[in-house]
Kinemage of the C-alpha trace (Angstrom):
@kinemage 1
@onewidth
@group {chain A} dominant
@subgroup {mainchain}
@vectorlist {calphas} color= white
{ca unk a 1} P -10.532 -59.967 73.266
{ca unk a 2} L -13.200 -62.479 73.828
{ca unk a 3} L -14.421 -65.418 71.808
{ca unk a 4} L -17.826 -65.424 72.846
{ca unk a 5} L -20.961 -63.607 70.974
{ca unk a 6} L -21.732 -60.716 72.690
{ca unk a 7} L -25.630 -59.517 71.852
{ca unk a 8} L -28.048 -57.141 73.523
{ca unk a 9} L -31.299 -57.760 74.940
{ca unk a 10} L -33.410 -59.774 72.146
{ca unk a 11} L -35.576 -56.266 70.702
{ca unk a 12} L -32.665 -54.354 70.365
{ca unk a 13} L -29.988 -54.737 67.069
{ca unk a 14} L -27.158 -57.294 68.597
{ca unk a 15} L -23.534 -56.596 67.984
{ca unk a 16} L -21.621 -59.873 67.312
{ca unk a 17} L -17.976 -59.592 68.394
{ca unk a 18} L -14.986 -62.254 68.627
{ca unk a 19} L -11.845 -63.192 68.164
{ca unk a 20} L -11.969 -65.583 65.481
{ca unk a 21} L -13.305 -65.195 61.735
{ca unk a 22} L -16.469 -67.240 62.186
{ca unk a 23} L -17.686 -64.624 64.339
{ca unk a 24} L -18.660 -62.927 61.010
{ca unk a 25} L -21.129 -65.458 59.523
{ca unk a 26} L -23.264 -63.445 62.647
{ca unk a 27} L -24.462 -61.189 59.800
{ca unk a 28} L -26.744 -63.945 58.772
{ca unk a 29} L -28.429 -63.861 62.637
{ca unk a 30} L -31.773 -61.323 63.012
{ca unk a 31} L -31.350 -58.502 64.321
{ca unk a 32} L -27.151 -58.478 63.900
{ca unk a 33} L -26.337 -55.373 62.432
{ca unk a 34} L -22.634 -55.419 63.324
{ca unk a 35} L -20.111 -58.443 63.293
{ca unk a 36} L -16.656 -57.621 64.560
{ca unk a 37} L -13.588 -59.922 64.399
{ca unk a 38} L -10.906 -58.510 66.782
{ca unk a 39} L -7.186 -59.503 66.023
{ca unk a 40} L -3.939 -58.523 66.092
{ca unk a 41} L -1.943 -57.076 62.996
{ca unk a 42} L 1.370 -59.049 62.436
{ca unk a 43} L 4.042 -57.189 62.381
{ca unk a 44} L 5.309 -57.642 58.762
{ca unk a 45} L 1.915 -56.067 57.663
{ca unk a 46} L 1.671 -53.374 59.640
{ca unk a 47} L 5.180 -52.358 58.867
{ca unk a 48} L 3.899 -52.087 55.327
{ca unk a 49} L 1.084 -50.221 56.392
{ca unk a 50} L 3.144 -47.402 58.072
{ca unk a 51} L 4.979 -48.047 54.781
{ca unk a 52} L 2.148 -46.938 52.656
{ca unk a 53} L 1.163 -43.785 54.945
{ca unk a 54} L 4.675 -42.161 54.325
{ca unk a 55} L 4.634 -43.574 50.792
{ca unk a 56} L 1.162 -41.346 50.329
{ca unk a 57} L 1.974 -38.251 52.163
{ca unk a 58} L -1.209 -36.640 50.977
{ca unk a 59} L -4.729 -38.513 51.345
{ca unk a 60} L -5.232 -41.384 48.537
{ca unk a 61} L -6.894 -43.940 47.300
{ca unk a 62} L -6.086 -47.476 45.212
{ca unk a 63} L -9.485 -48.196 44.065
{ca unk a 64} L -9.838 -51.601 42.042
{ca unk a 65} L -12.352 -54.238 40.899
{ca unk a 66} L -11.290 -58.311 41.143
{ca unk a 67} L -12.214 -61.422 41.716
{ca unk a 68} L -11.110 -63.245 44.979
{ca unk a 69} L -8.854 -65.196 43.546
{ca unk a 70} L -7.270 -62.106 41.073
{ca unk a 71} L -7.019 -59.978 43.724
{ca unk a 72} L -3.392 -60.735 44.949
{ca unk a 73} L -2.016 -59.560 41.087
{ca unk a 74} L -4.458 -56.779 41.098
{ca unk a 75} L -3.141 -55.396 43.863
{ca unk a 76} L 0.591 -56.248 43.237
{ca unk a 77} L 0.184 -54.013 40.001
{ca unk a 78} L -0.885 -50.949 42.227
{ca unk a 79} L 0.949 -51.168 45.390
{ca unk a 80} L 4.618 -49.777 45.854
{ca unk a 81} L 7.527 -52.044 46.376
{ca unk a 82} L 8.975 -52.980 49.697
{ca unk a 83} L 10.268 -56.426 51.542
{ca unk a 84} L 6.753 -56.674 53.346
{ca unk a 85} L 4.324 -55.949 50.217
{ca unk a 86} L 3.072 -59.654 49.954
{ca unk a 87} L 2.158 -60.245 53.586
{ca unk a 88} L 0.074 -57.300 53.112
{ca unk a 89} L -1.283 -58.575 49.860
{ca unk a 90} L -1.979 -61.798 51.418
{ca unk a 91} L -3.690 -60.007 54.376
{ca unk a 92} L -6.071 -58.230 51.973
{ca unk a 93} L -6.384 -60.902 49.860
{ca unk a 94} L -7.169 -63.293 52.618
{ca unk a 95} L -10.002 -60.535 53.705
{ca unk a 96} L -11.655 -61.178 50.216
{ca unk a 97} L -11.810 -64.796 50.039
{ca unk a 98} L -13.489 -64.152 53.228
{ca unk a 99} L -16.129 -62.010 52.180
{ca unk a 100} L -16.290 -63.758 48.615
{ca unk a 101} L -17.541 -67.000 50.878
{ca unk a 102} L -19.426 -65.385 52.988
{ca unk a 103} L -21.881 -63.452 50.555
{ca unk a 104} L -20.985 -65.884 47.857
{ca unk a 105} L -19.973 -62.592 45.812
{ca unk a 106} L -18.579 -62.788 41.986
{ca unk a 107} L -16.065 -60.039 42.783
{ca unk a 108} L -15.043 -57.508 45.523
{ca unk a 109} L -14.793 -53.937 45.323
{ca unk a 110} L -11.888 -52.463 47.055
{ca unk a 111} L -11.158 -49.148 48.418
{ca unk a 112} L -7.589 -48.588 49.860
{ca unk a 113} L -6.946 -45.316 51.604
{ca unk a 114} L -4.779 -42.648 53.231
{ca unk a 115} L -6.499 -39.831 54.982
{ca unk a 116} L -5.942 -37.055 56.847
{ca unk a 117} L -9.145 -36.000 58.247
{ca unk a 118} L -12.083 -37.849 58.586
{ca unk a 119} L -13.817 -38.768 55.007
{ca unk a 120} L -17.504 -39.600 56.477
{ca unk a 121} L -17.567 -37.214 59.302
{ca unk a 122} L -20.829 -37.320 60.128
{ca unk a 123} L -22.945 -40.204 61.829
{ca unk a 124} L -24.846 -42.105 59.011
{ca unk a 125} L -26.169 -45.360 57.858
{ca unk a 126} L -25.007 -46.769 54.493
{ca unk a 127} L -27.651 -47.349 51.428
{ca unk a 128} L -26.481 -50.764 50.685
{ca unk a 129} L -27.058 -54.402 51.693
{ca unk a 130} L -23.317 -54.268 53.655
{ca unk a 131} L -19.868 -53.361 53.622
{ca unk a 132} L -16.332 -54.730 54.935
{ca unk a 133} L -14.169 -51.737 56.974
{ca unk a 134} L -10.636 -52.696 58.531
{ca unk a 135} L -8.185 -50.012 59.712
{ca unk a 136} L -4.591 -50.830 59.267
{ca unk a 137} L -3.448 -47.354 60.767
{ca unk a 138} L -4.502 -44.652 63.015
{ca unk a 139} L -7.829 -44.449 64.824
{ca unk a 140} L -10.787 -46.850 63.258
{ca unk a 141} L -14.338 -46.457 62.862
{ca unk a 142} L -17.006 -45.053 65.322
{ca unk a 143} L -20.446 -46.469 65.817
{ca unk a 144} L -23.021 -46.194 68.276
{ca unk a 145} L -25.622 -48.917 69.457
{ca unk a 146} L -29.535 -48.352 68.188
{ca unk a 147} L -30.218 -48.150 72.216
{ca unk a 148} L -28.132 -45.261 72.418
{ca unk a 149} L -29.692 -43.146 69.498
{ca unk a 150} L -32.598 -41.037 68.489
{ca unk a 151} L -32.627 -42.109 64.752
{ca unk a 152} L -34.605 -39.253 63.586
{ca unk a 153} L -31.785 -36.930 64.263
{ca unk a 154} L -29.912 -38.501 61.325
{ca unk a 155} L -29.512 -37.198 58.142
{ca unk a 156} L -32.023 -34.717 57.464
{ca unk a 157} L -33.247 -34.947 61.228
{ca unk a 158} L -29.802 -33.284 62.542
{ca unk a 159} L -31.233 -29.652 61.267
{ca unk a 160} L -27.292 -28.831 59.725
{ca unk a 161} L -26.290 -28.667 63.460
{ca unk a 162} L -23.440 -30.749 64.541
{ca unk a 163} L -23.605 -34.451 65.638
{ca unk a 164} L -23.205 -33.613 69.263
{ca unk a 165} L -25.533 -31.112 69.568
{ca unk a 166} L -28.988 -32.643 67.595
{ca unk a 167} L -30.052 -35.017 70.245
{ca unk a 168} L -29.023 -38.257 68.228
{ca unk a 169} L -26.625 -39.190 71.564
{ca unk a 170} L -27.060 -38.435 74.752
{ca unk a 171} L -23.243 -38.039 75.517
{ca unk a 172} L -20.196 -39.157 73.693
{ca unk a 173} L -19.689 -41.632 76.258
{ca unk a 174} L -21.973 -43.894 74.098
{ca unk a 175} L -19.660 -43.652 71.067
{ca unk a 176} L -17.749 -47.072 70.599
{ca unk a 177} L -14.434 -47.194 68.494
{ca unk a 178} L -12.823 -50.187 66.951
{ca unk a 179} L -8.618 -50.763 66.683
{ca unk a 180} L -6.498 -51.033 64.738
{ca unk a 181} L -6.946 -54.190 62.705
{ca unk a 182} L -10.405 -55.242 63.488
{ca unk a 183} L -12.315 -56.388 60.593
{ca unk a 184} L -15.682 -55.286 60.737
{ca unk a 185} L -18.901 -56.156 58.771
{ca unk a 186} L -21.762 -53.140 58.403
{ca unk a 187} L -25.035 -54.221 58.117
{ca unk a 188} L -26.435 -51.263 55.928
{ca unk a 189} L -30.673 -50.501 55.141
{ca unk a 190} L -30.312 -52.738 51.934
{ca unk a 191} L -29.819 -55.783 53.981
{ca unk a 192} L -33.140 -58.004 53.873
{ca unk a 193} L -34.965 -57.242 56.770
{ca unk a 194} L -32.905 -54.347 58.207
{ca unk a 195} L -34.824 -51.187 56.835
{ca unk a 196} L -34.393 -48.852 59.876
{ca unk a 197} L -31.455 -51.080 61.371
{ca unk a 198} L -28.725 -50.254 59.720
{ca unk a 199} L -25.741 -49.385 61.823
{ca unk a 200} L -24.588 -45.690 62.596
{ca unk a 201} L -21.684 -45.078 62.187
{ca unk a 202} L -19.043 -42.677 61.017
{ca unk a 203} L -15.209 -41.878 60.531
{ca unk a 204} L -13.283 -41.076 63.620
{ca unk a 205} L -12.376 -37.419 63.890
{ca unk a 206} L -8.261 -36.985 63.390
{ca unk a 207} L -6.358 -34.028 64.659
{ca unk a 208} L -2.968 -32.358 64.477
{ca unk a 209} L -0.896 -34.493 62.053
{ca unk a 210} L -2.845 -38.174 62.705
{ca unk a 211} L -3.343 -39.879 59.641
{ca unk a 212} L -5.032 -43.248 58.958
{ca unk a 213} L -4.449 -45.959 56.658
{ca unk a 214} L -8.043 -48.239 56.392
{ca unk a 215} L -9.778 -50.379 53.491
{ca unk a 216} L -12.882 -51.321 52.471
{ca unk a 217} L -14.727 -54.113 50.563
{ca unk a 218} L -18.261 -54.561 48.975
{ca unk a 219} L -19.168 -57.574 47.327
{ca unk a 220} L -19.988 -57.387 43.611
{ca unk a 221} L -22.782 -59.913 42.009
């Protein structure tokens, strides 16, 4: 872990990571499309976590609407009992005052889920201003730097071939994963400013029997 902002060279998109949660007001700096907070789970919450991936054997999702402050009773309504449920709550909870503050959002909407396989398993770019991703289980998210990519292989661009065979890489050694427990904040082509910017990025390919547990948040206005 480090503590100090990492960036690029000036003309290229900066990634902004550290190990506290201020390192996320880096959204707010030009030409950030990726702010990272690295930190370890405690235990009590990822105990839960691997709770919740036996508890949902098959891929699921707790989907729910709340403001920062009902979030904590929203979520006690959905998830299943056990003697670690309210650090996790308070770890999720926590998350949303975050981002509530941060984007001075009314409400936040959450996205909870268990998966199998990898639910965006392509390289994109998201159509919004930004969005929240932590993993709590299993591998994280993938993203690649703008320096690394031909852009106008995404999407349309890749011809229906696969990712690692359009041109959009040059070799998988440019791929970058998170862990476990980073929170992560993706800057998206909504974001003022950031048409063309946002960051690429997909889920991480699972095999065998892997499974991952990971949430997400969008602020509401």
């Amino acid at each position: 872990m480090t503590s100090a902002l990492q960036a690029s060279v000036p003309d290229q998109p900066r990634l902004c990571v550290g190990d506290t949660p201020e390192v996320l007001t880096s959204l707010y700096n030009n030409g950030t499309n990726l702010s990272i907070w690295q930190r370890q789970l405690p235990e009590p919450v990822e105990q839960y976590s691997a709770f919740l991936l036996s508890h949902y054997p098959h891929n699921t999702e707790v989907r729910l609407s709340a403001s920062a402050h009902a979030m904590a009773q929203a979520l006690a309504e959905r998830l299943p009992e056990h003697p670690h449920r309210q650090a996790f709550i308070d770890d999720v909870s926590l998350i949303a005052d975050m981002l509530t503050c941060l984007l001075d959002a009314e409400a936040i909407g959450l996205r909870l889920c268990t998966a199998d396989k990898a639910t965006c398993p392509r390289f994109h770019v998201d159509k919004l201003g930004c969005r929240l991703i932590t993993t709590y289980q299993g591998k994280a998210t993938q993203w690649i730097d703008n320096a690394s990519l031909n852009r106008t292989k995404l999407g349309r661009g890749a011809q229906g071939k696969p990712d690692d065979s359009t041109g959009l890489f040059p070799s998988a050694e440019v791929i970058e994963t998170m862990h476990s427990g980073d929170i992560a904040i993706l800057k998206g082509e909504l974001w003022p400013g950031n048409q063309g910017n946002g960051i690429v990025h997909r889920s991480p390919p699972l095999q065998g029997d892997e499974r991952r547990l990971f949430l997400t948040m969008d602020a509401m206005t």
